[in-house]
N, C-alpha and C positions, 0 to 999 in steps of 0.2 A: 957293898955293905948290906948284911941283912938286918931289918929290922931288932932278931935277938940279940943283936951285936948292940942295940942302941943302950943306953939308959934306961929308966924305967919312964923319968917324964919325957926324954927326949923320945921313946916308942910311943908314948900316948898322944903327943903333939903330930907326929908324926901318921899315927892311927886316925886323930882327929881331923886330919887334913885329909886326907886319902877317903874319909869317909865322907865330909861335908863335903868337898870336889866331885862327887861323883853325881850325888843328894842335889846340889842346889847353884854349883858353881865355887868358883875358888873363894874361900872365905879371908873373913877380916880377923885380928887378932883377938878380940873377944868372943868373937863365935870359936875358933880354936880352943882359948881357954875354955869357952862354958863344957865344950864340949870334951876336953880332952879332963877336967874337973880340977885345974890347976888355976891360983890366982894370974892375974896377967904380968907381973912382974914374973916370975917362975915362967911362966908361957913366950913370953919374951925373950929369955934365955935358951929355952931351948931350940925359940927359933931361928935364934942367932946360932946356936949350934948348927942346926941343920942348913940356912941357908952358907957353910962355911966349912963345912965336913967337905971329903975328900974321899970318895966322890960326890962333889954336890947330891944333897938330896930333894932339898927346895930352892923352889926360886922367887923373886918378888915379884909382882906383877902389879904396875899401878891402876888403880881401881878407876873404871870407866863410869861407874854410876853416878859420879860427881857429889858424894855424900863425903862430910869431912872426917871419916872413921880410918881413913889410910889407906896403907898398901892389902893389898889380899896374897894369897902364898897358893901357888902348887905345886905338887911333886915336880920335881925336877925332871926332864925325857930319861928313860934308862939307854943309855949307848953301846 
């Protein structure tokens, strides 16, 4: 799947991930939204899209920092 094939927020969520991962490490669902410019409920959504698309695009990854903000996301391996 390429990214034009996505949605408009599911690209931007998708954009936002791909950017902060690279930047700072796999981010948490508020740093997506700030960054992708979506509320977090809309952010939410779309990342349920992506961790759920076919072929996987993301994946969860539970957050090592021990900070109570959640799971963190990243691109999914391409295979």
């Amino acid at each position: 799947m390429r990214v034009e094939d996505l949605s408009r927020e599911d690209a931007a969520v998708y954009r936002a991930v791909a950017e902060v991962e690279v930047g700072a490490g796999a981010p948490h669902l508020s740093d997506i939204a700030r960054r992708a410019g979506l509320d977090l409920d809309r952010t939410r959504a779309a990342v349920h899209r992506l961790l759920h698309s076919e072929p996987k695009i993301l994946h969860e990854v539970p957050d090592t920092s021990r900070t109570d903000l959640g799971p963190v996301y990243e691109l999914a391996p391409r295979t």
